[in-house]
Backbone as a ProteinNet text record, in pm:
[ID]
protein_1_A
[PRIMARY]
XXXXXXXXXXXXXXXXXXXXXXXXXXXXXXXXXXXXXXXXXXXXXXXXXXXXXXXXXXXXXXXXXXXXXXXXXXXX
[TERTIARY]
3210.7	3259.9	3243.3	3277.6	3284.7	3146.9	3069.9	2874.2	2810.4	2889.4	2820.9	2878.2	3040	3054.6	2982.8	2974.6	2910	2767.6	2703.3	2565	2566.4	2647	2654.2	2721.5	2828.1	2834.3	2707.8	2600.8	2525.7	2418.7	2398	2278.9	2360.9	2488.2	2488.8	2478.8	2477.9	2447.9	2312.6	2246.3	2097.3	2045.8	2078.6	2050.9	2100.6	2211.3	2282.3	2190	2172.2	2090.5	1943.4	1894.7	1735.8	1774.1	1878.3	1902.9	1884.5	1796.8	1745.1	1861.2	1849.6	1952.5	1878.5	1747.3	1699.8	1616.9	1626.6	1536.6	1638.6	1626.7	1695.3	1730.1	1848.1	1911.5	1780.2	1718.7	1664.7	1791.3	1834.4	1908.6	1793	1808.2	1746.8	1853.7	1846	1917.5	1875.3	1969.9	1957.3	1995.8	2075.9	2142.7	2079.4	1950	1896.5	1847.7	1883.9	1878.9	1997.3	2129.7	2224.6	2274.9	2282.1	2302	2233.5	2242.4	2192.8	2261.5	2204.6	2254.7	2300	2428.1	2505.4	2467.4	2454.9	2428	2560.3	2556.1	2668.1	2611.4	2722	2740.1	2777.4	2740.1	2808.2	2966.2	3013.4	3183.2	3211.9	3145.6	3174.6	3175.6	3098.7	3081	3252.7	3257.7	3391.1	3487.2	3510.8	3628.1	3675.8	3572	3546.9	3617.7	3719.9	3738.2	3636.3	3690.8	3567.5	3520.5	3640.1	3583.6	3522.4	3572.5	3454.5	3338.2	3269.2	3174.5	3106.4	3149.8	3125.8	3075.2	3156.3	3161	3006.9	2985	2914.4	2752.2	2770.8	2655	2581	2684.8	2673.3	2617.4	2671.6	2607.4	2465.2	2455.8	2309.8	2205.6	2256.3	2142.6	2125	2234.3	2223.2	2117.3	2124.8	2054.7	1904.1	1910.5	1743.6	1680.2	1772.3	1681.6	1619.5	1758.8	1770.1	1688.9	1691.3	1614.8	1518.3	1513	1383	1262.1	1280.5	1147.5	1079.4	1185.2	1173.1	1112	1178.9	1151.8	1005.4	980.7	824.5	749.8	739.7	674.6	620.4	763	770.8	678.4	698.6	591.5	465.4	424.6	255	196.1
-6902.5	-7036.8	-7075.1	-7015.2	-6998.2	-7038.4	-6931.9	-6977	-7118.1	-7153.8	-7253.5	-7394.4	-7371.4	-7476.1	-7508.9	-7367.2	-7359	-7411	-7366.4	-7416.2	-7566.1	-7615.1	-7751.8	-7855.5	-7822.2	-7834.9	-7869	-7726.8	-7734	-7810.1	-7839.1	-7935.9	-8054.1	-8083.8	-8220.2	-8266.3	-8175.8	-8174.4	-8151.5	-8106.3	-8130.2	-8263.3	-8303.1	-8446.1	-8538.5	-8516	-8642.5	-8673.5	-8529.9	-8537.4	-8599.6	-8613.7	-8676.2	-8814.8	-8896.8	-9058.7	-9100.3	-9192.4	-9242.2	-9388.2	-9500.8	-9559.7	-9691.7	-9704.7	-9811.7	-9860.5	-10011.6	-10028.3	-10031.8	-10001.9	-10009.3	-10130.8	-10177.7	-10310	-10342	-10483.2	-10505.6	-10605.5	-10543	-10613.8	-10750.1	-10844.2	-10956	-11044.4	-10955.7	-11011.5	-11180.3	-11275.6	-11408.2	-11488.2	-11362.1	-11395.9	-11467.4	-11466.7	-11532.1	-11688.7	-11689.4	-11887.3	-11961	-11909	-11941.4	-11925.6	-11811.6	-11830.1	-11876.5	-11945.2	-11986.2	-11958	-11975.6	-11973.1	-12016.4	-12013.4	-12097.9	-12223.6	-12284.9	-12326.5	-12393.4	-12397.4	-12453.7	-12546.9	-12645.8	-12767.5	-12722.3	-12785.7	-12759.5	-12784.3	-12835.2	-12846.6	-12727.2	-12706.7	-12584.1	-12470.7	-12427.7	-12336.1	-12352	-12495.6	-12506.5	-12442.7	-12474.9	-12480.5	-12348.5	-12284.2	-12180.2	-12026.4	-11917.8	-11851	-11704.2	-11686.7	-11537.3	-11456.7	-11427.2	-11366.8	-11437	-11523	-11617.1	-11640.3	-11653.4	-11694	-11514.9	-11398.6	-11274.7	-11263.1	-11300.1	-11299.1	-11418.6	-11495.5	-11651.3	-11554.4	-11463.6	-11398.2	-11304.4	-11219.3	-11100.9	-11207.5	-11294.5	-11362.1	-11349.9	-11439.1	-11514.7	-11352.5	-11282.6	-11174.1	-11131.7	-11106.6	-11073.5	-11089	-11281.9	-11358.3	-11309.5	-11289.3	-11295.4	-11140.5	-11042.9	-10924.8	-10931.1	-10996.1	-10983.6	-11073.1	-11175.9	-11328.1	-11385.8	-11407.2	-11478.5	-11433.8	-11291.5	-11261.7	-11271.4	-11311.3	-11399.9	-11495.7	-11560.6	-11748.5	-11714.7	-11628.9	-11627	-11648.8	-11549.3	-11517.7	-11576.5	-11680.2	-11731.5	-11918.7	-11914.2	-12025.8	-12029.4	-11860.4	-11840.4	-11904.4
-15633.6	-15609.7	-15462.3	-15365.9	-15289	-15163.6	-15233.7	-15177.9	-15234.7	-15369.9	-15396.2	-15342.9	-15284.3	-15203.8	-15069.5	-14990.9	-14863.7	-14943	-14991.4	-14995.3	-15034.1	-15088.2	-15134.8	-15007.2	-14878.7	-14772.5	-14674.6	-14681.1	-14591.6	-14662.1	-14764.9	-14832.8	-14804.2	-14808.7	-14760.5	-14594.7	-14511.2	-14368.9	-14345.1	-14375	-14355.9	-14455.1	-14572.2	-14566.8	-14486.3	-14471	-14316.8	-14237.2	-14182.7	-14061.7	-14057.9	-14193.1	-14195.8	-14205.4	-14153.5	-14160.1	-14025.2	-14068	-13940	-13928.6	-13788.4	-13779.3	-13793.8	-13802.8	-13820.7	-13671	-13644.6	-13532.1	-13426.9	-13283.2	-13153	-13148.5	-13123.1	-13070.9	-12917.8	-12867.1	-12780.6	-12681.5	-12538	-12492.9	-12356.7	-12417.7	-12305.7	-12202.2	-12108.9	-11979.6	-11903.6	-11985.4	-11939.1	-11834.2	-11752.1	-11622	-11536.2	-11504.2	-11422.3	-11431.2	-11614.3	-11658.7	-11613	-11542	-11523.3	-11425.5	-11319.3	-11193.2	-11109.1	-11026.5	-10901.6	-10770.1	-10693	-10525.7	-10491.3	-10411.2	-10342.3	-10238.6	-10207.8	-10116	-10044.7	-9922.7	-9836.6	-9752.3	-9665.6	-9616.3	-9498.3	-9379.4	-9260.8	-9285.4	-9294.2	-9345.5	-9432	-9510.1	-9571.9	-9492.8	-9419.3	-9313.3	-9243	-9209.7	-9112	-9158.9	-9334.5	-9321.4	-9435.5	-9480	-9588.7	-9492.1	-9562.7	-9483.4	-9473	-9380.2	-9357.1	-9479.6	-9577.6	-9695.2	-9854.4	-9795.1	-9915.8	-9830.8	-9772	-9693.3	-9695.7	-9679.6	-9739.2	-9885.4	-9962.8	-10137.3	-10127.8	-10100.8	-10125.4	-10062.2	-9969	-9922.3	-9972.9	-10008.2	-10130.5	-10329.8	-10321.2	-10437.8	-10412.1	-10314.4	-10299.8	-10266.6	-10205	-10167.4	-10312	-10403.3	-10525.6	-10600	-10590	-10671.4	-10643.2	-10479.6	-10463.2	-10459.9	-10515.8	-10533.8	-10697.7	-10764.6	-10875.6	-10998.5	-10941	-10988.5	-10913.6	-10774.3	-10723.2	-10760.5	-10812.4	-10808.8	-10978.5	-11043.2	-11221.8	-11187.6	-11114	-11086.4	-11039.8	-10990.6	-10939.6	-10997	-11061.3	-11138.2	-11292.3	-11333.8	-11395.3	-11367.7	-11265.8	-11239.9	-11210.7	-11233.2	-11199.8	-11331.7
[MASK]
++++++++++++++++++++++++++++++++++++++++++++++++++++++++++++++++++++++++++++

């Protein structure tokens, strides 16, 4: 009784294992149809404090490692 459970165990684990999961999910990163760059105003400069004017810099360098070079490319 005993062997024929184990063998009936391990025949159902080696069929498991031949299941495949189908096709890979494809992830398409659209971030770059939607952000843009900050741009600022001399008044803005005035009156914006030191760490937003940090945060607003760190965006934009973001943008342009991350996206300018889409937009490029995208208009060849």
């Amino acid at each position: 009784m005993y062997s024929r459970m184990l063998t009936a165990c391990l025949m159902t684990m080696l069929i498991a294992s031949c299941v495949t999961r189908g096709s890979v999910p494809v992830v398409v990163d659209t971030a770059c149809d939607w952000v843009k760059p900050i741009y600022l105003t001399d008044h803005d400069i005035d009156v914006l404090d030191r760490q937003t004017k940090r945060d607003i810099l760190a965006h934009n360098k973001a943008w342009q490692a991350n996206c300018q070079k889409t937009k490029e490319s995208g208009a060849k």
